[in-house]
Residue frames as qw, qx, qy, qz and C-alpha x, y, z in Angstrom:
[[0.397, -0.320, -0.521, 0.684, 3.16, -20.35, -20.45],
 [0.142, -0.838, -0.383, -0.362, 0.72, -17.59, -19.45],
 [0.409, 0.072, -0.373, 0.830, 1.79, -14.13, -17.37],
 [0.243, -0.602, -0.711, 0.269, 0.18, -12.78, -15.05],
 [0.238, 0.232, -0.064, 0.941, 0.85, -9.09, -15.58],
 [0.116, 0.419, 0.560, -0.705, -0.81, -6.29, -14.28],
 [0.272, 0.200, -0.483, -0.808, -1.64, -5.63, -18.10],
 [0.245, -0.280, -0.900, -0.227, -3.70, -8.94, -18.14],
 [0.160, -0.379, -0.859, 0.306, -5.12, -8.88, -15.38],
 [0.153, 0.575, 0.063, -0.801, -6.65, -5.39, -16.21],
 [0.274, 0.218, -0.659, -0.665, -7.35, -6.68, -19.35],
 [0.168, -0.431, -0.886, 0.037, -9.89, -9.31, -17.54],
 [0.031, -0.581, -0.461, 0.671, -11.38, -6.40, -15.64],
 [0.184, 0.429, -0.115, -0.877, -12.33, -4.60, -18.50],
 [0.208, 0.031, -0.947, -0.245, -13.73, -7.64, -20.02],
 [0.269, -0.528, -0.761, 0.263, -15.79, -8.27, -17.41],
 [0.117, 0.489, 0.156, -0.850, -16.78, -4.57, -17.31],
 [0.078, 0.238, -0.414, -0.875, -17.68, -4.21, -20.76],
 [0.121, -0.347, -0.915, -0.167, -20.47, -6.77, -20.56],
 [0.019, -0.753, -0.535, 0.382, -22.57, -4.33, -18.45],
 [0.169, 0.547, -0.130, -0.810, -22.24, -1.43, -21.14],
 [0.263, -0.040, 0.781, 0.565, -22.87, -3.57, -23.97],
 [0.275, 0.560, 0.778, 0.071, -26.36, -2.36, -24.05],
 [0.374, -0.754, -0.149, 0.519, -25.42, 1.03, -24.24],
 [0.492, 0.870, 0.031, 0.012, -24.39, 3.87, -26.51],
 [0.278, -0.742, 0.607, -0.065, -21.00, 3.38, -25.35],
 [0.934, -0.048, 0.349, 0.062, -20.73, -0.08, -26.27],
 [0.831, 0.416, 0.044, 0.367, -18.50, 0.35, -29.77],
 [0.058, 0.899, -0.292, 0.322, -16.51, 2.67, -28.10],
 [0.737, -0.480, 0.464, -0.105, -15.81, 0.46, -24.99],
 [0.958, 0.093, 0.270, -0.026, -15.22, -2.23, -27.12],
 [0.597, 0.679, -0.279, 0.324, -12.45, -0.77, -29.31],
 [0.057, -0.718, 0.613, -0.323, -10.53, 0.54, -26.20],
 [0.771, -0.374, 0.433, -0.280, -10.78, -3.04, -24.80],
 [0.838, 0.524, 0.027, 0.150, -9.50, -4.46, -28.13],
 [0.310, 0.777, -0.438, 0.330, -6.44, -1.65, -28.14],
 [0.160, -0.780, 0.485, -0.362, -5.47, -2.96, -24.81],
 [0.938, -0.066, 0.325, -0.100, -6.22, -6.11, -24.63],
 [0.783, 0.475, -0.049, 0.397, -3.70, -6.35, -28.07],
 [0.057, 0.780, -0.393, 0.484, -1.24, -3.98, -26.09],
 [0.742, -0.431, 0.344, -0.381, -1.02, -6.89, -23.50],
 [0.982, 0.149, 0.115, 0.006, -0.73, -9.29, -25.68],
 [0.523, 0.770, -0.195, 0.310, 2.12, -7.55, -27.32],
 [0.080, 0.814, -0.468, 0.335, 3.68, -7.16, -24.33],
 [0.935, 0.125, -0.160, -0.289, 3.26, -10.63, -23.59],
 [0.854, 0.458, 0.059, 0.240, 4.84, -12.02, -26.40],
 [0.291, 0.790, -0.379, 0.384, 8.02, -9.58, -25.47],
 [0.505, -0.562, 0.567, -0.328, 8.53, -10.32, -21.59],
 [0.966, 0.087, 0.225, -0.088, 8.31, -14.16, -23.54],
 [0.734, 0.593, -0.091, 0.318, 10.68, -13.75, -25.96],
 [0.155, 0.584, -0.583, 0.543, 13.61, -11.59, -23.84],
 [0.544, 0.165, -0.744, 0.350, 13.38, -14.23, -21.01],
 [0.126, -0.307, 0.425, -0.842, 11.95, -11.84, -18.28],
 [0.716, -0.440, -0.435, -0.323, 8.96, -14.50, -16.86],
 [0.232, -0.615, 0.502, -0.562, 8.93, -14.68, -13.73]]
């Protein structure tokens, strides 16, 4: 089962942002913070899964 949070869904949007910097000096930066949060999503996930709270 997938959630919709507002974490994901901000986690697509920066996805989809990060393609238009990738040529850029800014790219391995972008890319980490899109990693940290993307895995800070997940994380909270995998909690709102586990303690029951899906909606």
């Amino acid at each position: 089962m997938l959630l919709h949070t507002r974490a994901n869904k901000l986690t697509g949007l920066l996805l989809f942002g990060l393609v238009f910097l990738l040529t850029t000096p800014y790219a391995r930066p972008a890319s980490a913070l899109v990693c940290a949060w993307a895995t800070a999503a997940t994380l909270q996930e995998g909690y709102l899964l586990c303690r029951g709270k899906a909606r």
